[in-house]
N, C-alpha and C positions, 0 to 999 in steps of 0.2 A: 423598526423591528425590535420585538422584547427579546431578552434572553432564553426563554421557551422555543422559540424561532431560530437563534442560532445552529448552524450546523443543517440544517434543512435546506431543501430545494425552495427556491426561489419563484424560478420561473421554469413551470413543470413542461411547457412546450417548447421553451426554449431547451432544455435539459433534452430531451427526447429525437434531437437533429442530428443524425448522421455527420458525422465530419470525413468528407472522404481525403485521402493524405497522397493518393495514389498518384498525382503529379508533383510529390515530393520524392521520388526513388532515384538514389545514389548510387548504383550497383545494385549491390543487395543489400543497403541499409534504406533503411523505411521509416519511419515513426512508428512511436508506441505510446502511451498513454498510462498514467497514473492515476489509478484510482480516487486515493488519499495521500497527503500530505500534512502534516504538526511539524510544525516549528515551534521547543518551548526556546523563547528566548535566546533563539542565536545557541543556545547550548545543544542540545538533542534534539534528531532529525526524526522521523517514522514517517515512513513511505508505506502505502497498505495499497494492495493490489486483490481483486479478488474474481475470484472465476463460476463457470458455473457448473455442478458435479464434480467430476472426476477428470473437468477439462485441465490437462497440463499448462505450466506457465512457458508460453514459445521460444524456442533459445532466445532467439535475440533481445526479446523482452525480459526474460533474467538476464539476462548479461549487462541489460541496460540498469536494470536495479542493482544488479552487482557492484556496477562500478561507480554509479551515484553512489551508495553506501558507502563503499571499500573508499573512493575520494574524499565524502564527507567528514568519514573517521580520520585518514591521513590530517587534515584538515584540522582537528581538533575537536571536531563536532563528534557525539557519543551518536552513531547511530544503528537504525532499524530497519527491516523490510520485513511484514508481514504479511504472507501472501494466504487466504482464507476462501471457503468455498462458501454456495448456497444452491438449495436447491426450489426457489420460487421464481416464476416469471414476474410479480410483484413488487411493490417496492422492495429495497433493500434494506433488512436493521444491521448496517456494519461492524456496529459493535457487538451485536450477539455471533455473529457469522463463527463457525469452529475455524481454528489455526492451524491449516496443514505444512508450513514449511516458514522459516523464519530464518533470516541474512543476518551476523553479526557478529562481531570481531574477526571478522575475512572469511566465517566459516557459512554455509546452508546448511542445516538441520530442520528436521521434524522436531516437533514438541514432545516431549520425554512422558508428560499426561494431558489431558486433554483441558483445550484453555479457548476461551472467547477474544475477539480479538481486542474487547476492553480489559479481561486480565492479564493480556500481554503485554498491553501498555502500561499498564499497573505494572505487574514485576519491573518493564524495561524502567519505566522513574523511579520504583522505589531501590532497582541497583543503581540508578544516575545518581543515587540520593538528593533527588528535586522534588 
């Protein structure tokens, strides 16, 4: 694989299988699924989650990015969740995707202007100063 290739789908059929989780239920906890994941270096975490339109993120599923975040930081690790829409049945460019709601330093907020979820990542390391 070249670096051109990195970050791409691999195996487009295998990528496209249903994973059903539904004889993993606990109660009412269930599994949830991570879009994205960066790890620079053991230092800074960024979890990216992304939905389709105007679909909300399901309690339990922020709650679960919540508290990966909110532990990671505890933890020492500087981290992020950035949760980003689109609206194509097509592939996905995740990094163009707009950022509607962003997890970090214990708080959830919107984005104050409007950002990609590549220049989210940018600002989040150039405040990690990495």
């Amino acid at each position: 694989m070249n670096d051109c290739d990195r970050g791409k789908i691999r195996n487009r059929e295998w990528a496209s299988q249903i994973r059903d989780f539904s004889g993993l239920r606990f109660g009412k906890i269930t599994p949830t699924d991570i879009d994205g994941f960066i790890d620079f270096h053991d230092k800074a975490f960024i979890f990216i989650e992304t939905k389709h339109g105007a679909a909300n993120l399901p309690y339990g599923q922020k709650l679960a990015l919540q508290r990966l975040c909110d532990a990671s930081q505890a933890a020492g690790k500087r981290s992020l969740v950035i949760v980003a829409s689109h609206e194509t049945s097509n592939d996905i460019l995740v990094a163009e995707l707009p950022v509607v709601l962003i997890r970090m330093d214990r708080k959830w907020r919107k984005p104050n202007t409007p950002q990609t979820v590549r220049s989210a990542i940018d600002g989040f390391l150039s405040w990690c100063d990495m």
